[in-house]
TIVO-2410 file (N, C-alpha, C; in nm, 3 decimals):
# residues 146
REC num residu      c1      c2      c3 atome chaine
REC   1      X   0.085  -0.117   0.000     N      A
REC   1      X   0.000   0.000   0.000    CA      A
REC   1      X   0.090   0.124   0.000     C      A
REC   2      X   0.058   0.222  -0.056     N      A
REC   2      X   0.123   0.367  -0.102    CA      A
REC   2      X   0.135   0.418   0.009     C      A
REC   3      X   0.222   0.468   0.086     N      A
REC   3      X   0.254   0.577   0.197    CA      A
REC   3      X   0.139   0.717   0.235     C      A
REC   4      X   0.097   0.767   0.108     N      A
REC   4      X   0.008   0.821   0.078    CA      A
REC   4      X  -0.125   0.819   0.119     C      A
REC   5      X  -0.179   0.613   0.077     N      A
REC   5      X  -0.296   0.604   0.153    CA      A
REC   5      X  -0.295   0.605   0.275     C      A
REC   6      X  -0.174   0.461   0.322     N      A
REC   6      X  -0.152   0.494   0.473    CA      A
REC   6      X  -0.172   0.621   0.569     C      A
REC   7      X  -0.147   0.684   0.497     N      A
REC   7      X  -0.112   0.815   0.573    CA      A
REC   7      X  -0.308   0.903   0.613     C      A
REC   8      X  -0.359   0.915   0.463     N      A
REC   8      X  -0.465   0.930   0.470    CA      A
REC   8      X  -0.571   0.807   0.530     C      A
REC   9      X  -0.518   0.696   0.603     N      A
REC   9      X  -0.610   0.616   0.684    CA      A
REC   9      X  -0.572   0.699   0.816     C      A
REC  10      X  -0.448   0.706   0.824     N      A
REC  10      X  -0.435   0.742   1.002    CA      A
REC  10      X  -0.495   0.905   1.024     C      A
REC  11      X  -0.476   0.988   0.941     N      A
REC  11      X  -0.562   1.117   0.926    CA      A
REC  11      X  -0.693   1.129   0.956     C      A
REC  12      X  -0.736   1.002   0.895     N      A
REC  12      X  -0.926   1.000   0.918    CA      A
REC  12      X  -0.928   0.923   1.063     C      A
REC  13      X  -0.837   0.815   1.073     N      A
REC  13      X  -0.887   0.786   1.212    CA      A
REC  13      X  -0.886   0.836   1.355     C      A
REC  14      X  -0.740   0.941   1.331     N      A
REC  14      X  -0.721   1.020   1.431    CA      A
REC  14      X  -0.841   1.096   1.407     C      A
REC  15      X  -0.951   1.168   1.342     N      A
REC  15      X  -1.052   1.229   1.313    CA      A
REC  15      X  -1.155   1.157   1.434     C      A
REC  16      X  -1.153   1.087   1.435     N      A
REC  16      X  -1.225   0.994   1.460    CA      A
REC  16      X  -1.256   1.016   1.592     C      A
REC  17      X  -1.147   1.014   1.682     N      A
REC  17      X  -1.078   1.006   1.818    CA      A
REC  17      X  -1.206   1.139   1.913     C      A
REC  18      X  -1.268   1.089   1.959     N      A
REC  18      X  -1.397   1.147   2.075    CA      A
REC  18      X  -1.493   1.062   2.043     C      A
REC  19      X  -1.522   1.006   1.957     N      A
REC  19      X  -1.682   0.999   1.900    CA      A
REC  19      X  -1.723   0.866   1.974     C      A
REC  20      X  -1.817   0.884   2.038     N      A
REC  20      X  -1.949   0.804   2.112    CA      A
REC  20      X  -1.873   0.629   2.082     C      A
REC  21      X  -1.893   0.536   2.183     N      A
REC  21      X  -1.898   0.413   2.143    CA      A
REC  21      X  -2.047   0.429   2.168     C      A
REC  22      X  -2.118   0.376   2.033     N      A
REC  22      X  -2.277   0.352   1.991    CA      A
REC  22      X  -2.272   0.191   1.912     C      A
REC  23      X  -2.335   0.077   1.999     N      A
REC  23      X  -2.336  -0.042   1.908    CA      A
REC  23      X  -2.402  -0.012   1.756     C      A
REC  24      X  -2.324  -0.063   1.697     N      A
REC  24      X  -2.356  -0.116   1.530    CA      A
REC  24      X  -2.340   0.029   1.478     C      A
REC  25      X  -2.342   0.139   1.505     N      A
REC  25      X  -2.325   0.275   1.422    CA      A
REC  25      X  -2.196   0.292   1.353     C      A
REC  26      X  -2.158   0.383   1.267     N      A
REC  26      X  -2.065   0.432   1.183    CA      A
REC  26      X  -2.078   0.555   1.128     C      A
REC  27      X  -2.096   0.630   1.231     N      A
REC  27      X  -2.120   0.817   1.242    CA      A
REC  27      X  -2.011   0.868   1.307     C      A
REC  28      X  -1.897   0.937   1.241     N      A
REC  28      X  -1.803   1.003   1.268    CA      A
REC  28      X  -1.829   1.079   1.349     C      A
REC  29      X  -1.828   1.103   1.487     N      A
REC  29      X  -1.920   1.233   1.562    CA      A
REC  29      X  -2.021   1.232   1.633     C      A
REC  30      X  -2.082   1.127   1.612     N      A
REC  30      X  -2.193   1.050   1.654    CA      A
REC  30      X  -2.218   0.939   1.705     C      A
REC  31      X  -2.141   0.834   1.692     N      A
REC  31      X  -2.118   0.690   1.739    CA      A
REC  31      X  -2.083   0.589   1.639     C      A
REC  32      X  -1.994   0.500   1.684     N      A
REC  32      X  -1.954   0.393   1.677    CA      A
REC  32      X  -1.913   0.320   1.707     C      A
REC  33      X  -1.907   0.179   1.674     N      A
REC  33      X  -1.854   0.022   1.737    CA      A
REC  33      X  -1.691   0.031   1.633     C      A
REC  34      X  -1.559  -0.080   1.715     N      A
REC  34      X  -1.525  -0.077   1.642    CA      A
REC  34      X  -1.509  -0.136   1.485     C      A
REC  35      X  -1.613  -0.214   1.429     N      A
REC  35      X  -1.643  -0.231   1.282    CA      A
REC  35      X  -1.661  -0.110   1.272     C      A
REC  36      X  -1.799  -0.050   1.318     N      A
REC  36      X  -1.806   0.094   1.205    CA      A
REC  36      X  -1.675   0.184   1.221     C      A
REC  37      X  -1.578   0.195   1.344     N      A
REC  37      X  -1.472   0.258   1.319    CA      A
REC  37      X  -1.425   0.212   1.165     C      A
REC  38      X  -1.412   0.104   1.117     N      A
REC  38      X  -1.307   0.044   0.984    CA      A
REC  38      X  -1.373   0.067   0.882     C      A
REC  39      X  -1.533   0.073   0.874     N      A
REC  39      X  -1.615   0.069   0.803    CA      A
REC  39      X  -1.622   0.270   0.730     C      A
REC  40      X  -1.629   0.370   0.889     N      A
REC  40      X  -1.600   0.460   0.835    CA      A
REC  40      X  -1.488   0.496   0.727     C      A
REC  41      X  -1.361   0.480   0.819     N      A
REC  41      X  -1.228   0.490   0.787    CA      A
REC  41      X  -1.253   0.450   0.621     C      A
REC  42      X  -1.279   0.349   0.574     N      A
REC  42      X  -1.281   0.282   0.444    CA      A
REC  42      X  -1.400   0.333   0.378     C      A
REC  43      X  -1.474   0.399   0.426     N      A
REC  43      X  -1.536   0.522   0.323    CA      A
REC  43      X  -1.522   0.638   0.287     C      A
REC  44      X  -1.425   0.717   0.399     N      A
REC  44      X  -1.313   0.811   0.332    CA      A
REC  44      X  -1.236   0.799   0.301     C      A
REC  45      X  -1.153   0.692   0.299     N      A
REC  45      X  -1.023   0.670   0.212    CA      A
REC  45      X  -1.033   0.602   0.121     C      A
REC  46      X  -1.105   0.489   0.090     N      A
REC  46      X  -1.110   0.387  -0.046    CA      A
REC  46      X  -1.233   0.398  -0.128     C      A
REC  47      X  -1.345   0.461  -0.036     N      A
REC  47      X  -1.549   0.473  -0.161    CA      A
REC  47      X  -1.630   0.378  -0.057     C      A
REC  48      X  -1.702   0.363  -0.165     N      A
REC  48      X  -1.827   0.292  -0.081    CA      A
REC  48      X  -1.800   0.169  -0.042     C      A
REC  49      X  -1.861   0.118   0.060     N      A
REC  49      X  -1.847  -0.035   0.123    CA      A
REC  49      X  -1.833  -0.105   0.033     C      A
REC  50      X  -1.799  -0.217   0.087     N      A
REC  50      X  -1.792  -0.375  -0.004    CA      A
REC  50      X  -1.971  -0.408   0.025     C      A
REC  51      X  -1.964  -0.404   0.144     N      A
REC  51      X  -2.096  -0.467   0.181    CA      A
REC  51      X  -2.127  -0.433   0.295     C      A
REC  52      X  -2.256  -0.449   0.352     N      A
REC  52      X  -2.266  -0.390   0.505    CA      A
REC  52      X  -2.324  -0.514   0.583     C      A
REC  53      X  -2.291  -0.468   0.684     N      A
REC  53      X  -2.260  -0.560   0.797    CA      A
REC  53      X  -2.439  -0.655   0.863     C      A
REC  54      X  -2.492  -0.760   0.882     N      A
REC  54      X  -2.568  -0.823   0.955    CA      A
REC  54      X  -2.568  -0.718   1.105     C      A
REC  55      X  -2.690  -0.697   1.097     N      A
REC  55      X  -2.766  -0.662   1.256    CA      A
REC  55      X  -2.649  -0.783   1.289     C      A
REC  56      X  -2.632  -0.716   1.421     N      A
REC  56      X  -2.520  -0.817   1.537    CA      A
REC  56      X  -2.569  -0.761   1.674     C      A
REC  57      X  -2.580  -0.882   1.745     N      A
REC  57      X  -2.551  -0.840   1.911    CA      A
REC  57      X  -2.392  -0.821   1.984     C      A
REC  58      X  -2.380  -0.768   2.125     N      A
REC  58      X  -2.278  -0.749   2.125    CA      A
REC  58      X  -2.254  -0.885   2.164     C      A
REC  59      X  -2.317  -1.010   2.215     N      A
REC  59      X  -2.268  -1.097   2.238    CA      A
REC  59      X  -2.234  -1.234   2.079     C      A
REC  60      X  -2.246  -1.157   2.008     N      A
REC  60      X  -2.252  -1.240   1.821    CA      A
REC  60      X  -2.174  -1.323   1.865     C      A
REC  61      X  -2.036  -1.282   1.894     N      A
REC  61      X  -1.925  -1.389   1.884    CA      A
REC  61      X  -1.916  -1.508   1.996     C      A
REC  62      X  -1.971  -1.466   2.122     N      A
REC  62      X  -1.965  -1.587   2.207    CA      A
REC  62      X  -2.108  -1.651   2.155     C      A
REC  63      X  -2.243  -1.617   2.105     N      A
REC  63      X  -2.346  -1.677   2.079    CA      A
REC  63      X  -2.309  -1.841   1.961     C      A
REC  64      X  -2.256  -1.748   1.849     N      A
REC  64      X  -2.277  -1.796   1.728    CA      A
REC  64      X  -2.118  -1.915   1.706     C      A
REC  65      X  -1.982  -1.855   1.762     N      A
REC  65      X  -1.867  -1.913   1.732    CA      A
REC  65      X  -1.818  -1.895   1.591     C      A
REC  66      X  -1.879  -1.855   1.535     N      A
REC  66      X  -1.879  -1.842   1.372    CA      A
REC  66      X  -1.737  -1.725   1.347     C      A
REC  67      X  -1.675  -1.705   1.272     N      A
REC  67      X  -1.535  -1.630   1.277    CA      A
REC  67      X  -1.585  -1.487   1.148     C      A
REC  68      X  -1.684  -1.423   1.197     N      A
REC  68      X  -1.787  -1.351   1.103    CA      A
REC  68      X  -1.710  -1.266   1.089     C      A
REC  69      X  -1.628  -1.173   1.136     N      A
REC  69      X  -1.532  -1.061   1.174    CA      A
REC  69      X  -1.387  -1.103   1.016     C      A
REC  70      X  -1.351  -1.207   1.099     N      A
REC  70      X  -1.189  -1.285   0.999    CA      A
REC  70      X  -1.256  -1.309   0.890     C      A
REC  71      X  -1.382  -1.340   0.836     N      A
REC  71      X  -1.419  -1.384   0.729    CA      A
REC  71      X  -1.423  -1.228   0.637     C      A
REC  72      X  -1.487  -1.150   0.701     N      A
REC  72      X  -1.502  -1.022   0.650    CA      A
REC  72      X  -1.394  -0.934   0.602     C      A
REC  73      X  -1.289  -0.960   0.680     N      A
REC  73      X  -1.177  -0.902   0.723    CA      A
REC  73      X  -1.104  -0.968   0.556     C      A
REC  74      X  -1.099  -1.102   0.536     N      A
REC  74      X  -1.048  -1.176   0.478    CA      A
REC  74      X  -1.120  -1.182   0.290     C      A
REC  75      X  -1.218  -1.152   0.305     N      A
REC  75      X  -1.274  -1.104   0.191    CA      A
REC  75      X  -1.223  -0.956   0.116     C      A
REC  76      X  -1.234  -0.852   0.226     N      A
REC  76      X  -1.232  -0.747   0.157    CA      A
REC  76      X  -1.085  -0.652   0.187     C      A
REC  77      X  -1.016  -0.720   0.260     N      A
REC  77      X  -0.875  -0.622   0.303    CA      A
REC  77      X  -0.764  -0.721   0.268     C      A
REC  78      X  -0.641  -0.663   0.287     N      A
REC  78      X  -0.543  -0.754   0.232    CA      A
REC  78      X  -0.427  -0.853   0.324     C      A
REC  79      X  -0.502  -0.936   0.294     N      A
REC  79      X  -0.416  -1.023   0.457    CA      A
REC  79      X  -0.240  -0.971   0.418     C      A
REC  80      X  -0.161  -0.990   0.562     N      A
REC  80      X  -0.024  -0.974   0.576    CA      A
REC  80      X   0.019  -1.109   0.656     C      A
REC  81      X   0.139  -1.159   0.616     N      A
REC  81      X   0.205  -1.281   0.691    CA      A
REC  81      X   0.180  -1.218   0.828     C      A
REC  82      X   0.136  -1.368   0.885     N      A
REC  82      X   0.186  -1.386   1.038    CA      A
REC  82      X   0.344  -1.283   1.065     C      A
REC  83      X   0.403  -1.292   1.028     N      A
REC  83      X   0.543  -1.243   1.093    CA      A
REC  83      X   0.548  -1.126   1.031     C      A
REC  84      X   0.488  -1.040   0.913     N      A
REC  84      X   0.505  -0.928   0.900    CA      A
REC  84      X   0.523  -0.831   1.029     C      A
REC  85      X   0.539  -0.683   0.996     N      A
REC  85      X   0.554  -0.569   1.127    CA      A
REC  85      X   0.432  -0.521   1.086     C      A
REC  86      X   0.364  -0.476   1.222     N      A
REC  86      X   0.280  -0.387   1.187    CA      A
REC  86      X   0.316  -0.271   1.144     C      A
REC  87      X   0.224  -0.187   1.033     N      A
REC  87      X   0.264  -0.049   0.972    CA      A
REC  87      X   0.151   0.002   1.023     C      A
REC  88      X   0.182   0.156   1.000     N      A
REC  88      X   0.058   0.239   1.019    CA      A
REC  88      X  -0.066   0.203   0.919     C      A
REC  89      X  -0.165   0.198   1.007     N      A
REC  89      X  -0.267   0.203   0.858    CA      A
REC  89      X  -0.295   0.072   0.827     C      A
REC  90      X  -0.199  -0.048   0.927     N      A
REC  90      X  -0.298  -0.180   0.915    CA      A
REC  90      X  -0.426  -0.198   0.991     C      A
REC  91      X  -0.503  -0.276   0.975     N      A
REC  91      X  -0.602  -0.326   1.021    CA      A
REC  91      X  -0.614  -0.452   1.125     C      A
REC  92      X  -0.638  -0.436   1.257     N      A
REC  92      X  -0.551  -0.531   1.363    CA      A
REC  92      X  -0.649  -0.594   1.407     C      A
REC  93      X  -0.665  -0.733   1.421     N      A
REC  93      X  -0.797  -0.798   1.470    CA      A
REC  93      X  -0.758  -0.836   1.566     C      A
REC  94      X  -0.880  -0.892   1.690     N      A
REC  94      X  -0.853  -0.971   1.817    CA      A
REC  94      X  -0.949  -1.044   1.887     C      A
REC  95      X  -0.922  -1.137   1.956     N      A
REC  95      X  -0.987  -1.227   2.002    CA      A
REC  95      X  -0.946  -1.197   2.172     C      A
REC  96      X  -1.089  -1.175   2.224     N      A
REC  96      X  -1.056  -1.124   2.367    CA      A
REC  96      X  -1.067  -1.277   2.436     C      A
REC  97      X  -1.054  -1.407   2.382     N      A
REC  97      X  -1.000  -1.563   2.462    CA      A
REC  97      X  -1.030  -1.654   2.332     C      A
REC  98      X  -0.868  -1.701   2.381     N      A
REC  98      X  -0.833  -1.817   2.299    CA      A
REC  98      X  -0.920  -1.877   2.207     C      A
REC  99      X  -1.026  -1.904   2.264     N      A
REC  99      X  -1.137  -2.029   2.212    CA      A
REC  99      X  -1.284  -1.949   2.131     C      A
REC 100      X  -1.233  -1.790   2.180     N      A
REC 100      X  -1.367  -1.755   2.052    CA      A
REC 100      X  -1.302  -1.664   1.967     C      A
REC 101      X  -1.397  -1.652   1.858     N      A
REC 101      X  -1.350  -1.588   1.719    CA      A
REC 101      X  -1.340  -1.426   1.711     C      A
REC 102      X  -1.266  -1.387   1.651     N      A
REC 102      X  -1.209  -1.248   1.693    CA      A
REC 102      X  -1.306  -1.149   1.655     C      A
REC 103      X  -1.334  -1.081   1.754     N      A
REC 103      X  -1.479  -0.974   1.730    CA      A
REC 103      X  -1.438  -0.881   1.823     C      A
REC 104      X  -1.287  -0.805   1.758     N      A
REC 104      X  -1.234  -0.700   1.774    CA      A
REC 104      X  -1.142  -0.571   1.693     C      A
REC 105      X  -1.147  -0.473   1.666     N      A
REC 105      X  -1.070  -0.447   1.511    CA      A
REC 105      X  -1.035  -0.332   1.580     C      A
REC 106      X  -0.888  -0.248   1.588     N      A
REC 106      X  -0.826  -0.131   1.524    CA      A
REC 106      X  -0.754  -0.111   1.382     C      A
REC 107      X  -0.736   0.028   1.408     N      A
REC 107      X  -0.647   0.091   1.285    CA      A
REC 107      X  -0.474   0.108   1.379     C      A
REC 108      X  -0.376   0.068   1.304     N      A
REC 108      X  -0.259   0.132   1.389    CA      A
REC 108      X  -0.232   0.219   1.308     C      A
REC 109      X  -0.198   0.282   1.392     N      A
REC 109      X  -0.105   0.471   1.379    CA      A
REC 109      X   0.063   0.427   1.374     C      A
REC 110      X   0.087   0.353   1.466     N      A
REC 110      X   0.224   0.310   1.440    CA      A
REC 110      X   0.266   0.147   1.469     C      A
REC 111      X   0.360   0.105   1.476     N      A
REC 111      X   0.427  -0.016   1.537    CA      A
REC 111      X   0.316   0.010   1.716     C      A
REC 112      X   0.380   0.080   1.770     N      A
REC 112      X   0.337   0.072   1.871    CA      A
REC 112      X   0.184   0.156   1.945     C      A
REC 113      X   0.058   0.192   1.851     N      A
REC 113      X  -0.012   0.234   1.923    CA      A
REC 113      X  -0.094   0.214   1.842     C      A
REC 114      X  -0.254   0.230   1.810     N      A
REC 114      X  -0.406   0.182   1.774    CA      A
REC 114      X  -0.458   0.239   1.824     C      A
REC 115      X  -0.588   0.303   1.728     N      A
REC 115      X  -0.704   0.393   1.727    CA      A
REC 115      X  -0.817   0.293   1.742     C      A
REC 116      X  -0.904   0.266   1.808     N      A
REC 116      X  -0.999   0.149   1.809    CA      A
REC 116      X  -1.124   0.188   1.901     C      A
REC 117      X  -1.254   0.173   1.881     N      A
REC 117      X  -1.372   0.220   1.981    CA      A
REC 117      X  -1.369   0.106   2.063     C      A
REC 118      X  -1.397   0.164   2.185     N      A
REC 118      X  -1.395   0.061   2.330    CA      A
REC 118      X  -1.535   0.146   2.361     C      A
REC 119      X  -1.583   0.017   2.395     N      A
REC 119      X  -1.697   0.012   2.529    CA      A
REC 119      X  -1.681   0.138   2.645     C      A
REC 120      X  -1.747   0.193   2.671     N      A
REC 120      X  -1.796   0.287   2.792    CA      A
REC 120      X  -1.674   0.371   2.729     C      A
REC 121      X  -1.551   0.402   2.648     N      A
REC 121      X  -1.485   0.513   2.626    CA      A
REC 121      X  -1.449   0.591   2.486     C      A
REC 122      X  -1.569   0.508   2.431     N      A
REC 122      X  -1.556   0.584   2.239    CA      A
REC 122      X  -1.399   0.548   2.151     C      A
REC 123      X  -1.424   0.621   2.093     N      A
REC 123      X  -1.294   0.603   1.983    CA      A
REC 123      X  -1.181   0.667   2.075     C      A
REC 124      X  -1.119   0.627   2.060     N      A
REC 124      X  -0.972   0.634   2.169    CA      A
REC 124      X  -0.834   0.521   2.082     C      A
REC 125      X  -0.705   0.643   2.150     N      A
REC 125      X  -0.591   0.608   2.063    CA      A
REC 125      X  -0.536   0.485   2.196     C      A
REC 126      X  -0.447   0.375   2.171     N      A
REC 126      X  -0.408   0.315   2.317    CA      A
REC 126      X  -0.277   0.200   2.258     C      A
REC 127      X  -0.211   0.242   2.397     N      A
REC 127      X  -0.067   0.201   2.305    CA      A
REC 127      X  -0.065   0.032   2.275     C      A
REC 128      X   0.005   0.020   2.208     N      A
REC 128      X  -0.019  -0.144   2.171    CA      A
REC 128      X   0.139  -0.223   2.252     C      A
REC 129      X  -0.027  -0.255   2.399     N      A
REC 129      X   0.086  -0.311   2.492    CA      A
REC 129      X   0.107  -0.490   2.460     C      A
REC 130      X   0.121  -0.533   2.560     N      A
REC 130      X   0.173  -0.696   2.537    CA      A
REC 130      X   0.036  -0.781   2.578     C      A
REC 131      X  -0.086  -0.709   2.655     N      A
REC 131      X  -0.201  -0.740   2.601    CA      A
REC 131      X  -0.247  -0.787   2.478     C      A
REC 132      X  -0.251  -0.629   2.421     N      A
REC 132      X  -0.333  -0.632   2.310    CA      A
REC 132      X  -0.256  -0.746   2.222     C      A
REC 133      X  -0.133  -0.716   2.221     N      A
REC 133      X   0.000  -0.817   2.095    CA      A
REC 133      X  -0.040  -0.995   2.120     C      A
REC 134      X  -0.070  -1.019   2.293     N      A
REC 134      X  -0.124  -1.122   2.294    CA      A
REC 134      X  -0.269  -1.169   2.243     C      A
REC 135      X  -0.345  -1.084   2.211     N      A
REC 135      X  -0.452  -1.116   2.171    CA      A
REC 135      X  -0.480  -1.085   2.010     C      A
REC 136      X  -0.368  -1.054   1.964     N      A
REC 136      X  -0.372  -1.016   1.821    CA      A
REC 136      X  -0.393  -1.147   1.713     C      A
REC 137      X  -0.482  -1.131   1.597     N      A
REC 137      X  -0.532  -1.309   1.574    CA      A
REC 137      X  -0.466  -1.288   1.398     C      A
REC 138      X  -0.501  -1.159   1.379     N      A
REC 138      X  -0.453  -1.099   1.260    CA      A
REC 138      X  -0.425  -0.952   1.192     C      A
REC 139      X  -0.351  -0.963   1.102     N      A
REC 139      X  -0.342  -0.793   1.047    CA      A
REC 139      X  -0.385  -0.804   0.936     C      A
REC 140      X  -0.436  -0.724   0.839     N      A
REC 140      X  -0.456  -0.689   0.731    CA      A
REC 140      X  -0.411  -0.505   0.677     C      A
REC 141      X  -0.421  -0.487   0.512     N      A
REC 141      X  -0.417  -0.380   0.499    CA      A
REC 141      X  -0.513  -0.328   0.395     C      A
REC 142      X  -0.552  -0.189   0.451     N      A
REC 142      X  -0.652  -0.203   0.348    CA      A
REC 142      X  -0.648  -0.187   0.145     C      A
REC 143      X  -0.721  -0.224   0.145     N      A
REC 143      X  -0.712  -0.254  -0.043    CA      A
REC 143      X  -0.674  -0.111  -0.102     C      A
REC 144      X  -0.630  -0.107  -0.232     N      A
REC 144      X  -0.614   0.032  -0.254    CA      A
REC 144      X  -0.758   0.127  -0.315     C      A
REC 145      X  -0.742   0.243  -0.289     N      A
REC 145      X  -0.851   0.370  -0.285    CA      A
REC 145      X  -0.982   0.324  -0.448     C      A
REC 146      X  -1.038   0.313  -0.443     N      A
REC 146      X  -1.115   0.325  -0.564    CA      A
REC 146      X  -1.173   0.386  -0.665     C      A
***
């Protein structure tokens, strides 16, 4: 991916940074989960969606087990090796335990930090400690602009 786009992903997501955690929304300013964080992000930098997302509860991923997130992720962004580095401007998935499917997503800003909406504290930047690295399931990057 061009330095260029990169650059214009981390621009919009730092944009981002106050706005409401609101389940299932994707309103810059207004609320969002983090899908609609990626979902925004990838409508100002690349055009219109691939596709939009199934009504979801917040409990989808422990209900269903289904890997709905990696599948999505895996369709429309561009997987990176396991051992790649993270760059700015990848797309970071996670699985908050071992045994269920990852139904978690930031944007990184750098090697070491991620823009991502959390529960009870909105879109917020947070450094990428040995937590998060442990719970990291995959990266992707996004496709180029359209």
């Amino acid at each position: 991916m061009h330095d260029d786009i990169r650059q214009r992903i981390i621009e919009e997501a730092k944009s981002w940074l106050g706005t409401p955690y609101v389940h299932q929304a994707s309103c810059k300013g207004a609320g969002c989960d983090c899908l609609g964080l990626i979902r925004g992000v990838w409508r100002a930098v690349i055009g219109p969606e691939p596709e939009q997302p199934p009504p979801y509860t917040p409990d989808w991923a422990e209900r269903s087990g289904a890997e709905t997130m990696l599948a999505a992720a895996t369709r429309h962004l561009l997987s990176k090796p396991e051992d790649a580095p993270i760059e700015p401007g990848d797309v970071l998935l996670f699985r908050y335990r071992a045994h269920l499917p990852a139904k978690h997503a930031g944007i990184a800003i750098s090697a070491e930090a991620m823009i991502h909406a959390q529960e009870n504290a909105g879109v917020v930047q947070v450094p990428l400690n040995g937590w998060w690295r442990r719970h990291l399931v995959a990266v992707f990057a996004f496709p180029p602009a359209r």
